[in-house]
C-alpha positions as CSV (number, residue, x, y, z in Angstrom):
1,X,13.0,80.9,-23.6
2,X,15.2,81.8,-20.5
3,X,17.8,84.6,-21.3
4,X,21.2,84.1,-20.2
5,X,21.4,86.2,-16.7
6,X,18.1,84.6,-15.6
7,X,19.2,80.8,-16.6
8,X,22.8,82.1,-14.9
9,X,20.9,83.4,-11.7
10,X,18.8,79.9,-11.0
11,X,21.7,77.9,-11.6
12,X,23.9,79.9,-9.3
13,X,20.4,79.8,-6.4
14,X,20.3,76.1,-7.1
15,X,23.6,75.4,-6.3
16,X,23.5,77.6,-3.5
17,X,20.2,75.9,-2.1
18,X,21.8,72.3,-2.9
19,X,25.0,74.3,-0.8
20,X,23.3,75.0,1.7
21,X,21.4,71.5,2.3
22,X,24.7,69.7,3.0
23,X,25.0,72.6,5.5
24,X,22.5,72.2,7.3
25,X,22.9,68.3,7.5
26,X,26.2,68.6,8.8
27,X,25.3,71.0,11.4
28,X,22.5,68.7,12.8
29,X,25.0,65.8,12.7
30,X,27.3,68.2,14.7
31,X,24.5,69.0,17.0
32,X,23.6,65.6,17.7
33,X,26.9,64.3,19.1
34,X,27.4,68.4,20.5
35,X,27.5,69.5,24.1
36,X,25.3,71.9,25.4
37,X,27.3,74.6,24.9
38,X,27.9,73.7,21.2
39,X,24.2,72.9,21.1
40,X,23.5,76.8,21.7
41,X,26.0,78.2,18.8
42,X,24.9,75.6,16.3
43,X,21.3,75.9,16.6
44,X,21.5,79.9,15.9
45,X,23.7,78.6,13.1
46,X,21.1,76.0,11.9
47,X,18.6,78.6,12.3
48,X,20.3,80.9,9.9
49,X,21.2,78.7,7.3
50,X,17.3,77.8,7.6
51,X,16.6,81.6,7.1
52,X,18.9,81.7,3.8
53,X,17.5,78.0,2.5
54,X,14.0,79.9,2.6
55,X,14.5,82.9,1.1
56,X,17.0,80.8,-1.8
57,X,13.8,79.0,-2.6
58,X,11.7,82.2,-2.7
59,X,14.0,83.9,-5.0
60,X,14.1,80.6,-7.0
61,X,10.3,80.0,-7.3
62,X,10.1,83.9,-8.2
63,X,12.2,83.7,-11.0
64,X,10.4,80.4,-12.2
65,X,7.5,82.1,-11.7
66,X,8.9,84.6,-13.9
67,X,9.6,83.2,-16.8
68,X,6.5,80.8,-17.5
């Protein structure tokens, strides 16, 4: 069985990850109608929101990992 802090700790990284996939959407929405200025500050944006999406699913699959 999953104790409480661990069961607390993936649902709180799930939402985060779900968070952060609307995110990410929006920003390549944003980039798509963007100049090329916004183009430059967005895609570093993109980039790390990318960054924090992978290490989110690390941490997840860790704790998963974890508890089987």
């Amino acid at each position: 069985m999953v104790a409480k802090e661990t069961k607390a700790e993936l649902d709180k990284l799930k939402k985060r990850y779900k968070d952060l996939g609307g995110s990410i959407d929006g920003l390549l929405e944003a980039i798509s109608r963007g100049s090329t200025t916004s183009d430059a500050v967005l895609s570093t944006e993109l980039t790390k929101a990318r960054m924090e999406l992978a290490s989110i699913a690390r941490r997840l699959q860790g704790l998963q990992n974890d508890d089987d």
